[in-house]
Backbone bond lengths (Angstrom), bond angles and torsions (degrees), N, CA, C in turn:
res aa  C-N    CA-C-N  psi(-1)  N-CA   C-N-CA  omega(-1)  CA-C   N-CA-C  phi
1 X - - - 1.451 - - 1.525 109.36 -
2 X 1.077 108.95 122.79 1.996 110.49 170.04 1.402 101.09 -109.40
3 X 1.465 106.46 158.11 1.464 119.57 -171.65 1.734 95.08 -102.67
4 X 1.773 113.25 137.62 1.573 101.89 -173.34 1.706 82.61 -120.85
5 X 1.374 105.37 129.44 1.620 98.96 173.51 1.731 115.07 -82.41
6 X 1.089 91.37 128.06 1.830 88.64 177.78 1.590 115.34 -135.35
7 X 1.205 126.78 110.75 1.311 130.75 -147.56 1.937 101.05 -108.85
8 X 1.559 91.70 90.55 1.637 104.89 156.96 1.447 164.45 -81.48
9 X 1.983 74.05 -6.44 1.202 93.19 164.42 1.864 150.11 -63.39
10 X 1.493 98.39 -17.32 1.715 91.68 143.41 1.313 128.55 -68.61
11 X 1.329 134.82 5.31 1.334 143.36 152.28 1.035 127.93 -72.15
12 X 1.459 115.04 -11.58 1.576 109.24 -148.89 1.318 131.15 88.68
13 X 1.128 134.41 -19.70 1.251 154.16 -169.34 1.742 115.70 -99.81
14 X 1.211 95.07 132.20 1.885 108.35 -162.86 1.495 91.35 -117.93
15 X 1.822 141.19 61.86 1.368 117.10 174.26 1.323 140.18 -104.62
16 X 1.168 139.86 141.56 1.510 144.80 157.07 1.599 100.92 -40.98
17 X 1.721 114.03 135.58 1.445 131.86 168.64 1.002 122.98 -160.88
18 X 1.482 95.46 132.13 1.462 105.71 -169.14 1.997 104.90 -130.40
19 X 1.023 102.92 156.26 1.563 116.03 172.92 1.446 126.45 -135.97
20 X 1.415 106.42 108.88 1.657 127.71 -172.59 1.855 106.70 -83.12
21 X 1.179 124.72 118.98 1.093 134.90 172.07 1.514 111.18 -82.40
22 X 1.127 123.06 108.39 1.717 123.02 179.99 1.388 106.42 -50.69
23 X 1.741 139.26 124.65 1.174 133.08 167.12 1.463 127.68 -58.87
24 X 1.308 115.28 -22.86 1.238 138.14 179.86 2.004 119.47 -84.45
25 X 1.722 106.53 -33.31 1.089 113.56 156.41 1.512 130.72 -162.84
26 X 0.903 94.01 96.72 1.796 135.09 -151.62 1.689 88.02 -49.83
27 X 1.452 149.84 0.83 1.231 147.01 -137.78 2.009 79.29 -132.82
28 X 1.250 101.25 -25.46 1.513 105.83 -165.27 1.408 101.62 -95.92
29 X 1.913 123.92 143.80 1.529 100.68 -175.23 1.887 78.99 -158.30
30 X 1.127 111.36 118.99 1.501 123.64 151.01 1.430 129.47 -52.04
31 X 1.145 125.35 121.29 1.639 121.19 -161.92 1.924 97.36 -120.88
32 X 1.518 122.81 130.17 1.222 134.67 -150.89 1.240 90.58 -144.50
33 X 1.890 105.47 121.07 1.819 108.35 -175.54 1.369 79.34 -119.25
34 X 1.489 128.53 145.71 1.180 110.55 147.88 1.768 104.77 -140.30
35 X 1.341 124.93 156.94 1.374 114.75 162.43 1.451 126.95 -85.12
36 X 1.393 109.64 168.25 1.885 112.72 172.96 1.624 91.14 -47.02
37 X 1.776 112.50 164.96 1.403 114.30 156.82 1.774 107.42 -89.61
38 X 1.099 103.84 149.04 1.619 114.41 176.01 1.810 105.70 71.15
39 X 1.406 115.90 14.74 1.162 106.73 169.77 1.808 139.09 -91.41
40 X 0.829 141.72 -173.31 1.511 123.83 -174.00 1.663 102.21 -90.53
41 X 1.368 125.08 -5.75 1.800 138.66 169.64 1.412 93.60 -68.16
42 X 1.579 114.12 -59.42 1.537 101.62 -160.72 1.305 112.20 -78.60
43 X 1.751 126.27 -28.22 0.985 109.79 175.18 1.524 115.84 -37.40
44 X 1.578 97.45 -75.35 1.692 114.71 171.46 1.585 118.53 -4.07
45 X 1.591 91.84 -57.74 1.914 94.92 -178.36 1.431 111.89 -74.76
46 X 1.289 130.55 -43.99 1.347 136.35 170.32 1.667 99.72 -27.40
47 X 1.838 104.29 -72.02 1.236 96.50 169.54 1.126 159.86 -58.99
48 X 1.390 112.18 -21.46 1.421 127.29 142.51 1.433 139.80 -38.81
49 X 1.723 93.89 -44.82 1.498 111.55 172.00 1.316 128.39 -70.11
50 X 1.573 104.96 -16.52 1.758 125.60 -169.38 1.815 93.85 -75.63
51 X 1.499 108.27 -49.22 1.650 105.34 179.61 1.663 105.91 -53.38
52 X 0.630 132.34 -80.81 1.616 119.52 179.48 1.227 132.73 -55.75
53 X 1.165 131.40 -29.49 1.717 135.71 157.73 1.458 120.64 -5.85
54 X 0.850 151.28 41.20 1.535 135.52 165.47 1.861 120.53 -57.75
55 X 1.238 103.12 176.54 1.802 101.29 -175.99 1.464 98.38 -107.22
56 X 1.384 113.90 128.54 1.504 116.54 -178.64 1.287 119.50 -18.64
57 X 1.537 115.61 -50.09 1.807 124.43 -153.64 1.716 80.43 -85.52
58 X 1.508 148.63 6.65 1.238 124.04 -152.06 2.071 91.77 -102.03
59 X 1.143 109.74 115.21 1.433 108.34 -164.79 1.997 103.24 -108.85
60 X 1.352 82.95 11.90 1.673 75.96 167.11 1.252 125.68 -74.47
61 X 1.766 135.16 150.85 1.052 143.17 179.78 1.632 109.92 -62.85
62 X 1.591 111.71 136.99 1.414 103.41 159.45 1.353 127.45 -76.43
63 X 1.235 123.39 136.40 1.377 108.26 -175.98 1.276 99.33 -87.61
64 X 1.330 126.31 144.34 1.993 156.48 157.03 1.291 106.63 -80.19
């Protein structure tokens, strides 16, 4: 795991990041934001996440 610094805080945003290197192909690397729990970051993402949320069975189109 390497640590990638990425500074969001002119956004508003306070996050944890991390970067997973695939063992299998080292060219490939997973990127992991996460916030403190109970912090004013995660609220933020919670809320973020609420705009897109649908319920699996919900097969309506998004509108663009």
């Amino acid at each position: 795991m390497d640590d990638v610094p990425v500074d969001l805080s002119a956004h508003g945003l306070a996050l944890n990041d991390e970067a997973l290197v695939l063992a299998d192909d080292p060219e490939q690397m997973l990127g992991i934001m996460t916030a403190d729990p109970g912090s004013a970051s995660a609220d933020a993402l919670r809320l973020l996440a609420s705009w897109t949320t649908r319920a699996a069975d919900d097969t309506t189109p998004i509108r663009r």
